[in-house]
C-alpha positions in Angstrom: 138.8 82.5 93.4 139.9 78.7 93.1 140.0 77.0 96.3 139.8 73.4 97.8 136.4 73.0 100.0 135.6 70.4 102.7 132.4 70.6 104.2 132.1 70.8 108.2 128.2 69.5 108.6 126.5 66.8 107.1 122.7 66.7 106.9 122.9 69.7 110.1 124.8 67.6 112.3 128.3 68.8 112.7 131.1 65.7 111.1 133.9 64.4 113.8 137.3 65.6 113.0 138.0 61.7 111.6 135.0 62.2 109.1 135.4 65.7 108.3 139.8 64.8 107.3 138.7 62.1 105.6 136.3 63.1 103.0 137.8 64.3 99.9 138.2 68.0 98.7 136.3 69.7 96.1 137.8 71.6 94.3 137.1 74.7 91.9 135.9 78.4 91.3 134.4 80.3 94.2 131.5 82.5 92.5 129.3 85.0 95.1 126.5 86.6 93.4 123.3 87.9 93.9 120.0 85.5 92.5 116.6 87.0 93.0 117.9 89.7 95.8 119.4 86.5 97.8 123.3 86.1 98.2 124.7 82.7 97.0 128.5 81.8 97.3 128.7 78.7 94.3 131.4 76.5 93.9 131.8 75.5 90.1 134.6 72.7 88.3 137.1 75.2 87.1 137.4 74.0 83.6 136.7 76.7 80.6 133.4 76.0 79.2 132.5 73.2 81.2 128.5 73.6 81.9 128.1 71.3 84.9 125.9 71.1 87.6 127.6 73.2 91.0 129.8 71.3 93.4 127.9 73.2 96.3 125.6 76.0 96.7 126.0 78.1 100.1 122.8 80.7 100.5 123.1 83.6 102.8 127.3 82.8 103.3 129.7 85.2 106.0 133.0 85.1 106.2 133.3 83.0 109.5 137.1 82.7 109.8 139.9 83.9 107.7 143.9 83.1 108.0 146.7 83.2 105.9 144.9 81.4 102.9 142.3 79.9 104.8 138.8 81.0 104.7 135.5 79.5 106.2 132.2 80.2 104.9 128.5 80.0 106.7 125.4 79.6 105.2 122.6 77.6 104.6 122.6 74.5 102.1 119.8 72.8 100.5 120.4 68.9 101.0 118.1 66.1 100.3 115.4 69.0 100.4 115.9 70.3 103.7 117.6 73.3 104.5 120.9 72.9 106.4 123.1 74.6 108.2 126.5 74.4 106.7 130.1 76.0 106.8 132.7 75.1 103.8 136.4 75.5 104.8 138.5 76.2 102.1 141.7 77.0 101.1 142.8 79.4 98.6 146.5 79.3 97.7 148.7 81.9 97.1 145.7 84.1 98.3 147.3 88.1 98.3 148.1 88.7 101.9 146.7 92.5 101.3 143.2 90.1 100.2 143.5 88.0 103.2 143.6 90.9 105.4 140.5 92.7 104.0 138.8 89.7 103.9 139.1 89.2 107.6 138.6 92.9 108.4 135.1 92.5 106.9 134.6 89.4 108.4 135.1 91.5 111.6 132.6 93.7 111.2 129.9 91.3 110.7 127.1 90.1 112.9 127.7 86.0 113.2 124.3 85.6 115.4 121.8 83.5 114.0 119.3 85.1 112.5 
């Protein structure tokens, strides 16, 4: 799915409205997949062969929120090597309202405690 992300934390501390609107969006493909039994949401430059380096890579992510073409994601992100806590709101135009909604019903379903 191609979506614009804006991070919410930097380094584990959450960013002030003012800092998180006015860092810039990053924008590509939204890839979840499994490495080595672990879940990792990637976001990758959406050009055709292009074989660079992710733009951000979310480890354990749930669906946190979901609305209209909204959708934020939390997870843990490996920064400066430490392991952060880190939710990525994105938005995903023209996302299929019939997608929206099951996104959001799963999202519903899940356990957003800390593990």
């Amino acid at each position: 799915m191609r979506v614009k992300m804006r991070r919410r934390y930097r380094g584990g501390t959450r960013l002030s409205k003012r800092e998180f609107v006015d860092q810039p969006w990053a924008c590509g493909m939204l890839v979840l997949r499994d490495v080595e039994g672990r879940t990792q949401l990637g976001l990758w430059e959406a050009r055709p062969g292009d074989m660079a380096p992710p733009l951000g890579i979310l480890w354990r992510p749930e669906v946190v929120a979901c609305a209209n073409d909204t959708i934020s994601f939390a997870g843990t992100e490996l920064v400066g090597g430490r392991w952060c806590y880190q939710v990525w709101f994105c938005e995903a135009h023209n996302l299929p309202p019939a997608l929206s909604l099951e996104v959001l019903q799963a999202a519903s379903t899940m356990n957003h405690e800390p593990n």
